[in-house]
ChimeraX commands (.cxc) that place a marker at each C-alpha (Angstrom):
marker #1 position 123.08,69.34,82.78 radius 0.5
marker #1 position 125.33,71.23,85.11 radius 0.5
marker #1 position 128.15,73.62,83.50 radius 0.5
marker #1 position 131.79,72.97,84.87 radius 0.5
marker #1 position 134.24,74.45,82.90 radius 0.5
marker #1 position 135.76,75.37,78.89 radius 0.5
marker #1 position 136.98,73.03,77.00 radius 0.5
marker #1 position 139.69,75.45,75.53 radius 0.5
marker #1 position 140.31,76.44,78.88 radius 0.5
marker #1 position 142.49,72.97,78.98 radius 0.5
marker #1 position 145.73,72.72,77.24 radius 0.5
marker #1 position 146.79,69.63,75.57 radius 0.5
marker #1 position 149.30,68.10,77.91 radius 0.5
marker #1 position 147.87,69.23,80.90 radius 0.5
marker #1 position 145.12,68.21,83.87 radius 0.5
marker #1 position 143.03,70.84,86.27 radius 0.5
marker #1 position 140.38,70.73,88.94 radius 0.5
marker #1 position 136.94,71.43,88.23 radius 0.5
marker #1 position 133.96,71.99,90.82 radius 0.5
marker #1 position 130.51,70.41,90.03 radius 0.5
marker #1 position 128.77,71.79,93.33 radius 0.5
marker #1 position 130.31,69.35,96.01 radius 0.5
marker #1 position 131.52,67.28,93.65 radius 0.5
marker #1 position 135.80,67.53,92.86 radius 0.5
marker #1 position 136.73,66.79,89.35 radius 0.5
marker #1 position 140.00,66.12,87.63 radius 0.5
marker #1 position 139.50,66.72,83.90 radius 0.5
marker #1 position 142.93,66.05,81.56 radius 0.5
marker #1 position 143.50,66.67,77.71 radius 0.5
marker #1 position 145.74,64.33,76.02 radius 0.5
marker #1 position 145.96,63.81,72.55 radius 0.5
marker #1 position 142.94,66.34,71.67 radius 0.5
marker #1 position 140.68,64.12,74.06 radius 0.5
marker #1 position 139.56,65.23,77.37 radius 0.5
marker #1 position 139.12,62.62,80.11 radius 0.5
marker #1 position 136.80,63.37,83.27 radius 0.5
marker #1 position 137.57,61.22,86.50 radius 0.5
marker #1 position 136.06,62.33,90.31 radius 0.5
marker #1 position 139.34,63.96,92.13 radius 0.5
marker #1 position 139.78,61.26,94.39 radius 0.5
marker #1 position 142.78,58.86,94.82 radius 0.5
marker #1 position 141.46,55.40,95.64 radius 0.5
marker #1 position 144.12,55.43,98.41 radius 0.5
marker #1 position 143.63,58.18,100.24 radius 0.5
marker #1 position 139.95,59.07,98.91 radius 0.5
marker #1 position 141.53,63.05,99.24 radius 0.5
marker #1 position 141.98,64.79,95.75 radius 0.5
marker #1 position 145.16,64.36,93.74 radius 0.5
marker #1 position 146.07,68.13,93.43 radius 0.5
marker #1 position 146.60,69.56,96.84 radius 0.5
marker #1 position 149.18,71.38,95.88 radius 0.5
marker #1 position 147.28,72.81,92.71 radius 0.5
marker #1 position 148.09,73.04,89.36 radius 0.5
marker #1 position 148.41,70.18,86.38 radius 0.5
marker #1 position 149.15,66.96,87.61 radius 0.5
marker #1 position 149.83,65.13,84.17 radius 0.5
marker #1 position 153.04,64.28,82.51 radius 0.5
marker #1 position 154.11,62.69,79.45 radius 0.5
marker #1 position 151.60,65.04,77.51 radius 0.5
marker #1 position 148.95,63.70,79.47 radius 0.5
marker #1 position 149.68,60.21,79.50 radius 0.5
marker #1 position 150.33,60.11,83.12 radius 0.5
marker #1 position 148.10,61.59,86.19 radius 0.5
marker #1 position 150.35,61.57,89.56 radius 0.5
marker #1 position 148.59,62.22,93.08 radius 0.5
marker #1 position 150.81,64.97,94.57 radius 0.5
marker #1 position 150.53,63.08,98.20 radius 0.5
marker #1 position 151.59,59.78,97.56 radius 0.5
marker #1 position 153.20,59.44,94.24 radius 0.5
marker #1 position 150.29,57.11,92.55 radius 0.5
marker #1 position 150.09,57.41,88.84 radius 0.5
marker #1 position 147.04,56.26,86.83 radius 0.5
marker #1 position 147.20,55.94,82.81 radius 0.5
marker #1 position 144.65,59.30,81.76 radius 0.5
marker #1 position 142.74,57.00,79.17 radius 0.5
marker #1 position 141.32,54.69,81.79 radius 0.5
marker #1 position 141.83,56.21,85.33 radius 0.5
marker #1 position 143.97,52.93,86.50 radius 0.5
marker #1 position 146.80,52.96,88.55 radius 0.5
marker #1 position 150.31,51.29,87.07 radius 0.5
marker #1 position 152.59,52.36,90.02 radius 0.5
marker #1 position 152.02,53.87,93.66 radius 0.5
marker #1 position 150.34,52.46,96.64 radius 0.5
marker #1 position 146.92,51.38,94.98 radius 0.5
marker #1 position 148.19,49.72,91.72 radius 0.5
marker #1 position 145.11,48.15,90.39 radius 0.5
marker #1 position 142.77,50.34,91.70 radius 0.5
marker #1 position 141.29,53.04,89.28 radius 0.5
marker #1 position 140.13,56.51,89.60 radius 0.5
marker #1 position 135.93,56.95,89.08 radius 0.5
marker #1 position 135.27,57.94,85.62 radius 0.5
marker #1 position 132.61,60.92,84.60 radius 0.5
marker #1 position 130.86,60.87,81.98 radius 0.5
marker #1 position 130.38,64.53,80.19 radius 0.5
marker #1 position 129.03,66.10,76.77 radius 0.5
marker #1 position 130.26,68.99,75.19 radius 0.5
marker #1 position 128.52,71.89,73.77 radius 0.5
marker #1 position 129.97,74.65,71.83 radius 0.5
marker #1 position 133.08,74.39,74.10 radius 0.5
marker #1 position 130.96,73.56,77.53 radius 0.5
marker #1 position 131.78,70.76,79.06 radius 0.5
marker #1 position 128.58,69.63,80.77 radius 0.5
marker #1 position 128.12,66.58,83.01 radius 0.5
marker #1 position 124.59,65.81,84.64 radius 0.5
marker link #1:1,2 radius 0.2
marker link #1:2,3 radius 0.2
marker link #1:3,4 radius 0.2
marker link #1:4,5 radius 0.2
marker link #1:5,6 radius 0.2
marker link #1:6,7 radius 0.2
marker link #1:7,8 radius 0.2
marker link #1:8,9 radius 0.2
marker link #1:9,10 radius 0.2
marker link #1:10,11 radius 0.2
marker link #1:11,12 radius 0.2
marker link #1:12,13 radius 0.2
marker link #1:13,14 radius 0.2
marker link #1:14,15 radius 0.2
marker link #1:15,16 radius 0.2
marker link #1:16,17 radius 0.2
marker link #1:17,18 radius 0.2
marker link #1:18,19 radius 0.2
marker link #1:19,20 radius 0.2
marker link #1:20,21 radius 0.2
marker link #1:21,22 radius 0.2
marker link #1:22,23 radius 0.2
marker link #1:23,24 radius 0.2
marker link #1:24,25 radius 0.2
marker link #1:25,26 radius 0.2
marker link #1:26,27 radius 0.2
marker link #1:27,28 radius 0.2
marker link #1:28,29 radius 0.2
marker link #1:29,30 radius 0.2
marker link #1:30,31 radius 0.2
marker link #1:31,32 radius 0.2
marker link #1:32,33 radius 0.2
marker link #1:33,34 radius 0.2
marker link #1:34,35 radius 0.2
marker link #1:35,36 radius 0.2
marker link #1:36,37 radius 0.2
marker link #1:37,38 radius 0.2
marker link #1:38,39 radius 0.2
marker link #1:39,40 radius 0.2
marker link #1:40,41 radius 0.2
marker link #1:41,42 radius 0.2
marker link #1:42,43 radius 0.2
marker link #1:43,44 radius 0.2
marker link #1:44,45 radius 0.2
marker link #1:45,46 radius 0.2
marker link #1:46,47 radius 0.2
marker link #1:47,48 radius 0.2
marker link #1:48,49 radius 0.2
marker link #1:49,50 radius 0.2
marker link #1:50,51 radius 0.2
marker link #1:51,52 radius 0.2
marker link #1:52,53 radius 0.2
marker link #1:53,54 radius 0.2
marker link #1:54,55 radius 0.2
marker link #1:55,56 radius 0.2
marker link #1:56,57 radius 0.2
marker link #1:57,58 radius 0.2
marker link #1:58,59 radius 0.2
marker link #1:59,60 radius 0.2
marker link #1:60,61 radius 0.2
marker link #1:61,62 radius 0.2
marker link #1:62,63 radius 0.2
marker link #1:63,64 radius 0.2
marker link #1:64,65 radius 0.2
marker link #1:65,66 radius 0.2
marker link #1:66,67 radius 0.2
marker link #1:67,68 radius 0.2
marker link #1:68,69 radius 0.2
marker link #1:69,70 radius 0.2
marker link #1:70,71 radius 0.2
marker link #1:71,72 radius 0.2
marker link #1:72,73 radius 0.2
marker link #1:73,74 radius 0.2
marker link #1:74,75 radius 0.2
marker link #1:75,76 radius 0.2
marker link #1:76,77 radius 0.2
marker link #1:77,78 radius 0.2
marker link #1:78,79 radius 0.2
marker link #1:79,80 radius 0.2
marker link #1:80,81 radius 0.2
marker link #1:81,82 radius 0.2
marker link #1:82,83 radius 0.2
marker link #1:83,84 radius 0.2
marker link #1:84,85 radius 0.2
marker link #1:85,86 radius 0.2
marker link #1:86,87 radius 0.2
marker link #1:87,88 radius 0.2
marker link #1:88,89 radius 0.2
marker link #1:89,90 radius 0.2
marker link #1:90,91 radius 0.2
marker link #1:91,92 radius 0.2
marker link #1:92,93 radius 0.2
marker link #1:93,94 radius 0.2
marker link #1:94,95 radius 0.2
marker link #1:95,96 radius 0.2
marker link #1:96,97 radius 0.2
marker link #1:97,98 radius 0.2
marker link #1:98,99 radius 0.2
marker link #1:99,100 radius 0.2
marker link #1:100,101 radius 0.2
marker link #1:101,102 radius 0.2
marker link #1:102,103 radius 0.2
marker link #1:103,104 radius 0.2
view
């Protein structure tokens, strides 16, 4: 199990980047749940946050790629609007300890 980041490091509302050696992650809290996905936008296959910072809106309802608009639900990683509507972002599966969140 590889360490990638604090769970209370993630506000409620709110998405960031985490690094799992060369892998990109996008982890978002909504609701007092935290959703893992790979940080890549099935269009594009580049990472959602260029720009940095939280991509989710609607208190984490809502992840938008910052290069070409798509928005995927945060509870399932599927796009409802955008250029790959459909298509869903790759789900990661993780376990937390104390507040580690560990994937393998």
């Amino acid at each position: 199990m590889h360490r990638i980041g604090k769970l209370s490091a993630i506000p409620n509302g709110t998405s960031c980047s985490l690094n799992a050696g060369h892998r990109q992650l996008l982890a978002v809290m909504r609701a007092g749940k935290l959703y893992v996905y790979e940080n890549e936008c099935p269009h594009s296959r580049e990472t959602l946050d260029p720009m940095g910072g939280s991509v989710a809106s609607g208190g984490g309802l809502i992840l938008a790629c910052q290069r070409h608009g798509a928005e995927f639900l945060s509870d399932t990683g599927q796009c409802v609007a955008g250029p790959c509507v459909g298509e869903s972002l790759t789900g990661v599966d993780y376990t937390i300890e104390d507040d580690d969140i560990l994937i393998d």
